[in-house]
N, C-alpha and C positions, 0 to 999 in steps of 0.2 A: 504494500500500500504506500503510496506518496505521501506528503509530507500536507498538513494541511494548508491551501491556498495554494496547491503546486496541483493539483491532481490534474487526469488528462483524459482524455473522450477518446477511446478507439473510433476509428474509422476509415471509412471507406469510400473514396474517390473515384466515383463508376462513368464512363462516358464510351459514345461511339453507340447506344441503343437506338434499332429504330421505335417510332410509335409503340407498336405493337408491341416488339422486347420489351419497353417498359413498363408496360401495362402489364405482361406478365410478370416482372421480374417486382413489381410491389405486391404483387399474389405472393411471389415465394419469399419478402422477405419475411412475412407472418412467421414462420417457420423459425426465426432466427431470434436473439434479444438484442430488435431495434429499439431504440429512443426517440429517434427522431430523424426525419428528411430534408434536409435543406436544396430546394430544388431552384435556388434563385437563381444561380449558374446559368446560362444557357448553354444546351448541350451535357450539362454532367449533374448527377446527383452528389451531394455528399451525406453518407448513411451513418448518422453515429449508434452505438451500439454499446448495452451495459457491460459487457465483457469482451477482453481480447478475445476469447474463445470464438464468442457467436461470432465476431468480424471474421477473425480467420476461415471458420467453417463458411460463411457467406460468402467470400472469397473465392473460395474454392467450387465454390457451386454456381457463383458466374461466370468463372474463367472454362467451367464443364459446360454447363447451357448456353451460354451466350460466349461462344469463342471468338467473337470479332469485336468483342469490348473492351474496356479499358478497364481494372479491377485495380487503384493503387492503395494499399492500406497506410493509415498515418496517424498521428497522435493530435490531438486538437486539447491545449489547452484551454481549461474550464474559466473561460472570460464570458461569463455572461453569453454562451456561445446562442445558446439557444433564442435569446431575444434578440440578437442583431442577426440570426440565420431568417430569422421569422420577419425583421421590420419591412422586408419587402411584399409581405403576403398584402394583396388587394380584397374586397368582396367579389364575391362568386354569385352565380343565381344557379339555379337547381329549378325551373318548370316554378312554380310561384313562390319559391324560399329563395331566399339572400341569403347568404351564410357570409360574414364580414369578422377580422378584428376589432378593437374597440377603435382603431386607427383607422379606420379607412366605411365607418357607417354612414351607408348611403343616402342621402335625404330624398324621404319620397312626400310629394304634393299629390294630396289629392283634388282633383277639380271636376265639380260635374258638369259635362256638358252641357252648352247654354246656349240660344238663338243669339247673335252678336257681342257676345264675351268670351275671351281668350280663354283655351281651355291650356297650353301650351302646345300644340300642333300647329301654330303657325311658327314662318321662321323666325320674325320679328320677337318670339319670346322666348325662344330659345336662346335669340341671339342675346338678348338682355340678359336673359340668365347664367349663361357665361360669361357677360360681362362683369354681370352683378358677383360672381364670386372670383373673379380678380380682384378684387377691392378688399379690404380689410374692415368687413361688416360688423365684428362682434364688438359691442356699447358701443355705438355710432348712431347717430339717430339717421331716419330716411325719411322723406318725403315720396308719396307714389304718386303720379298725376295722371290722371283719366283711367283710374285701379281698374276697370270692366270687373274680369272674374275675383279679381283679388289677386291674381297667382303672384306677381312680384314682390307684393308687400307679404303676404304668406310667407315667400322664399326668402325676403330680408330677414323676418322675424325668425328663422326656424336657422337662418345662418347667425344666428345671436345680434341682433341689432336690440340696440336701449329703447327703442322707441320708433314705432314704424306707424306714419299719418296716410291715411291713404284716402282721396278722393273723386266723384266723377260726378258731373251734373247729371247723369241719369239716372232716378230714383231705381229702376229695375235694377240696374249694374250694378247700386249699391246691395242692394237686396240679396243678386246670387255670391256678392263677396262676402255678405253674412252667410249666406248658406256654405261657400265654401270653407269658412273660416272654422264654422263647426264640425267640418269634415277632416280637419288638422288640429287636431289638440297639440296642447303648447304654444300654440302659433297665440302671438297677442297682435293685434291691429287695430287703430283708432279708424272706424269710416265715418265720411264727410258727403253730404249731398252739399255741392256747389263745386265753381269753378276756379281756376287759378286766380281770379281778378277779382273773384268777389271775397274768397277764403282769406283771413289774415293768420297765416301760420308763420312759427317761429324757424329762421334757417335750420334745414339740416345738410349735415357733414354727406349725405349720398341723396342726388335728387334722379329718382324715374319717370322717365316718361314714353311711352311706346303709345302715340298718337296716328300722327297724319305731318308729314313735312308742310304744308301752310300752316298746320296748328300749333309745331316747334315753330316756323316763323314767326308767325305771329303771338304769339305767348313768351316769346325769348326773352324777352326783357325781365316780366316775373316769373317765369323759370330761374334766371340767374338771380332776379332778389330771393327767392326761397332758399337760395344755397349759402352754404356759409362760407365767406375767404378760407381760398386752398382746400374746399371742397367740391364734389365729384358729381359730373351731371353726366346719367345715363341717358343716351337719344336712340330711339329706334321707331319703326312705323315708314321711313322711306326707304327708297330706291339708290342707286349707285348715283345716276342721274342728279338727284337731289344733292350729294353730301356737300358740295359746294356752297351751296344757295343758303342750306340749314347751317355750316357749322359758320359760315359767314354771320349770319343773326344772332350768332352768339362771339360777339365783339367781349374780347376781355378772356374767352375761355381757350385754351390750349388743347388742342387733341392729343392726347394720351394715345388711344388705342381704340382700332377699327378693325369691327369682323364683318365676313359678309357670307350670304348663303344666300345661293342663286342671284337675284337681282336685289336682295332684301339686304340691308346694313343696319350695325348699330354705333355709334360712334362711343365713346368717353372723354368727355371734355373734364380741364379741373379747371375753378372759378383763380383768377388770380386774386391779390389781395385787395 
């Protein structure tokens, strides 16, 4: 036995499997006292194992079955091996299961489809919502402007935002962002029936908007008053066509970052001081 804080992980160095090989050969490590797989590699396994024993015997029984691999056995001192082998693991889906670490949990929205409110099956909110989690949401407050279903202000609030205002001068829109909003437990959201000119809301540090480019036009001015200096106005609802025209009405904000899908774009402006 090693010395305590010295000890070392047998194991095994496997590479050169096709598909199938290794589909088998996790069948047969059953057979063996494995600990654990570190598959982050591409290309190779590393198999740690309770004892020199089982490794050698494992060894020996890939280098028989699977004769065009690579079997190298080696010591792995015990640094914490197992949680930096593991930091790589992503969520998985399985047919309607996730199966996720506590690092990598997937946020799911639920939105019920609704006659003229975003359900997120358009590009424009998709795009927002990548946008939206490049940003640094968590205690930030957000502003949503013309929320339809809710989903962005939902998505700010479950991405830990301090305070998420969302509003749209159509009573119905407001109505299914309530219904949506009950559909997300956790989610907190303030909704507002009125419009950016009639609302007197306090700036927030991230402002959304996924309208219509005459409506960013025209509303540019207090879209920027709702934002706080050196903070972050999301723009979506136009075309490629448009981005000129829209990020021009916004005099003062600097483009950050631009995605697009298909003819659809979202911009990221940040307000200067």
């Amino acid at each position: 036995m090693t010395a305590p804080g010295s000890r070392t992980w047998p194991a095994l160095v496997v590479s050169g499997l096709s598909e199938a090989e290794s589909e088998l050969l996790q069948a047969d490590l059953l057979d063996y006292d494995v600990d654990a797989i570190d598959e982050s590699t591409p290309g190779a396994w590393r198999v740690f194992f309770r004892t020199s024993a089982g490794r050698d015997q494992a060894q020996a029984h890939v280098r028989q079955a699977f004769p065009n691999s690579s079997a190298i056995p080696e010591s792995v001192a015990d640094e914490d091996w197992a949680a930096r082998s593991q930091a790589s693991l992503k969520a998985i889906t399985a047919g309607h299961f996730i199966v996720a670490p506590p690092w990598d949990v997937p946020i799911t929205l639920v939105i019920q489809p609704s006659m003229g409110f975003g359900t997120g099956h358009h590009a424009t909110t998709r795009l927002c919502l990548l946008a939206l989690q490049r940003r640094e949401v968590k205690a930030r407050t957000v502003v949503d402007v013309g929320t339809g279903s809710g989903i962005l202000a939902i998505a700010a609030s479950r991405l830990g935002a301090a305070d998420v205002r969302a509003f749209d001068d159509d009573q119905d829109a407001i109505q299914a962002a309530w219904e949506n909003l009950a559909l997300n437990p956790g989610a907190i959201v303030t909704l507002l029936v009125g419009d950016v000119r009639s609302l007197n809301l306090e700036p927030a540090d991230i402002v959304l908007a996924n309208i219509t480019g005459g409506l960013l036009m025209a509303s540019a001015s207090e879209i920027l008053r709702l934002t706080r200096p050196e903070g972050y106005i999301i723009l979506s609802g136009f075309q490629t066509g448009e981005v000129a025209d829209v990020t021009a009405a916004f005099a003062g904000a600097a483009v950050m970052e631009q995605f697009e899908e298909d003819t659809w774009v979202s911009v990221t402006l940040r307000r200067g001081r």
